[in-house]
C-alpha positions in Angstrom: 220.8 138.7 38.7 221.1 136.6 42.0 219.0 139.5 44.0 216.4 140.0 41.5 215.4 136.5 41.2 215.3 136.0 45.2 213.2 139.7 44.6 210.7 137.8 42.5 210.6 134.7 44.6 209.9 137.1 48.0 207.0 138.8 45.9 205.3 135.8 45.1 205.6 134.3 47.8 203.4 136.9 49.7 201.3 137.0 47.1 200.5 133.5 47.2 200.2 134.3 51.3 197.5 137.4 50.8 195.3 135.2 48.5 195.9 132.3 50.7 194.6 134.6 53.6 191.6 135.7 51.9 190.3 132.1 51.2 190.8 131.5 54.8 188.6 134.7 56.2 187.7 133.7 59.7 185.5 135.6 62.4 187.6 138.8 63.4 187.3 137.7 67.1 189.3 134.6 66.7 192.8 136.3 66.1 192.5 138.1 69.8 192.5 134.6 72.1 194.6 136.1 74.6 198.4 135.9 74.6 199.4 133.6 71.4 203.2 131.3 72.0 204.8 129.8 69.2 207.8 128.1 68.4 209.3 127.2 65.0 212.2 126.5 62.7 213.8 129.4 60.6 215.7 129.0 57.5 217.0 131.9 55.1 219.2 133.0 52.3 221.4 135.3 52.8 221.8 138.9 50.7 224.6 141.3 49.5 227.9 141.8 51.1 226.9 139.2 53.7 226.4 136.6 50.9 230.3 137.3 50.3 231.0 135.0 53.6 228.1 133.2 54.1 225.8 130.7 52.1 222.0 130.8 54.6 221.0 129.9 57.7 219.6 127.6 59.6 218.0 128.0 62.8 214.5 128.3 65.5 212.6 130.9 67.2 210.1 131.2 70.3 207.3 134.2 70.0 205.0 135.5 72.1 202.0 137.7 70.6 200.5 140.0 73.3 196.7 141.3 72.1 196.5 145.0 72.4 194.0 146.1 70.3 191.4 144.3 67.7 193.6 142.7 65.2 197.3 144.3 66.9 199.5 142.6 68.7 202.6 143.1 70.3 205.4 141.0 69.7 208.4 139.5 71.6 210.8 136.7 69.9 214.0 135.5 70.6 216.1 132.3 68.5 219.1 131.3 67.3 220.9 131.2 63.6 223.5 129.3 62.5 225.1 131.0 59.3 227.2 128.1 57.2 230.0 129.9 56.2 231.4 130.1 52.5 234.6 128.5 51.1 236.3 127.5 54.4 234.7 130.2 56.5 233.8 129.8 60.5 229.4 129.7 60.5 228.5 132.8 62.5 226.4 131.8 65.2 223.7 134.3 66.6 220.8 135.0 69.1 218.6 137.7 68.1 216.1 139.4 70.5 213.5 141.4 69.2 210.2 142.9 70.0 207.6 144.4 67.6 204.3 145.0 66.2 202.1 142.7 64.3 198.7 143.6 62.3 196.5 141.5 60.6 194.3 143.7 57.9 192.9 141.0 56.3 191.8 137.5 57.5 194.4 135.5 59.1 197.1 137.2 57.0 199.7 139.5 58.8 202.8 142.1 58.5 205.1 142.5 61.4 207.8 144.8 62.1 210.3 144.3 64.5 213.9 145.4 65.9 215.9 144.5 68.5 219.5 143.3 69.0 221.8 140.2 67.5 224.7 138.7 69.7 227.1 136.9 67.9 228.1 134.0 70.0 231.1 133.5 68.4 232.5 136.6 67.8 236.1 136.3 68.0 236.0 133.0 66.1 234.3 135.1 62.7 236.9 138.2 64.1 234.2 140.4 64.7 234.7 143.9 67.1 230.9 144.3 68.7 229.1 141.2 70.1 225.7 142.8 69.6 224.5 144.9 66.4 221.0 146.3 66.0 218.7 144.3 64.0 215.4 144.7 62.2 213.3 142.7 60.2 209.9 143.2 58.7 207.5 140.3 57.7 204.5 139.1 56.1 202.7 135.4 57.1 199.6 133.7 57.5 198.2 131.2 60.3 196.6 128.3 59.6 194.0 127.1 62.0 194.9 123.3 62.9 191.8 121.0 64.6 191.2 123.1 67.8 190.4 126.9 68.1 193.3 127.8 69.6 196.0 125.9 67.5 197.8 127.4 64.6 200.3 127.0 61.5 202.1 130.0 61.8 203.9 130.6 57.9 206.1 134.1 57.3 208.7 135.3 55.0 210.9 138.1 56.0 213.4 140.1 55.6 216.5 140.6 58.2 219.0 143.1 58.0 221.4 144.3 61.0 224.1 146.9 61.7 227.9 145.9 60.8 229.7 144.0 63.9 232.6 144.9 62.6 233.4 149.1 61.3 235.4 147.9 58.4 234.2 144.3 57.3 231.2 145.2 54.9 230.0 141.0 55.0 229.9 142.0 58.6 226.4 143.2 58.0 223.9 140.7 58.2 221.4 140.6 55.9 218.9 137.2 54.5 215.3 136.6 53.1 214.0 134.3 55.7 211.3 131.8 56.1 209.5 131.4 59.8 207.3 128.2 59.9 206.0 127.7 63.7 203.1 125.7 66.0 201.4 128.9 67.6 199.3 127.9 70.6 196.3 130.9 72.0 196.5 130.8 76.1 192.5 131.9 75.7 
């Protein structure tokens, strides 16, 4: 019941972020200003097995969006998560680094995909094996222009899912529906 309601909440969610992005349909040219930084606080719940040991996280993120194409971008974003643990568990504390693609098809709405490596800081502390497991996580968000041209509200919702960091600990998997909110700044 849990995972079909937080199913539900995802799905509208992004649909309230595609009609959202076609009430704010801009000129095409202003999404490729040249490399785009942003920094912003991340917050998720988590999902399955992992929701055995932990309750959601907590956490921030710096991005850079590198124009490659009309509307494409290449992505490169790195943060930190701090997962409060459940019922008298250590929080998990992790740096993920990731790099990915992000399109925008319509308006100032996007989807991005991207994958790239967690570390668990503490690793021995939440008695993991591996420091690092592969991660992935795909999104959908919107930017909201603020006063200047090359100022943005930068809103997604995504999902995050990594390899185990331990063979035999299934909650060792880490897996949330996260919510990105960041100040995005063009350089152009």
């Amino acid at each position: 019941m849990k995972t079909s309601l937080k199913s539900s909440v995802l799905f509208v969610s992004l649909l309230g972020l595609v009609t959202a992005a076609k009430a704010q349909e801009e000129p095409k040219s202003k999404l490729k200003n040249g490399i785009i930084y942003s920094a912003g606080v991340e917050s998720g719940l988590t999902l399955g097995n992992f929701n055995d040991k932990y309750k959601w996280n907590l956490g921030g993120s710096l991005q850079a969006d590198i124009p490659v194409a009309a509307n494409w971008y290449i992505t490169a974003n790195a943060g930190y998560n701090n997962f409060f643990g459940k019922d008298n568990n250590t929080d998990l504390h992790l740096i993920p680094v990731k790099a990915g693609i992000k399109y925008f098809p319509v308006g100032l709405f996007y989807v991005q995909a991207e994958g790239g490596a967690a570390f668990a800081v503490n690793k021995s502390d939440v008695e993991y094996e591996r420091t690092a497991a592969f991660i992935y996580s795909p999104q959908a968000g919107l930017k909201f222009p603020l006063g200047g041209s090359n100022s943005f509200i930068d809103a997604g919702v995504r999902y995050e899912a990594s390899t185990k960091f331990a063979k035999s600990v299934n909650s060792s998997k880490v897996n949330f529906l996260g919510v990105r909110v960041a100040y995005a700044l063009a350089t152009k």
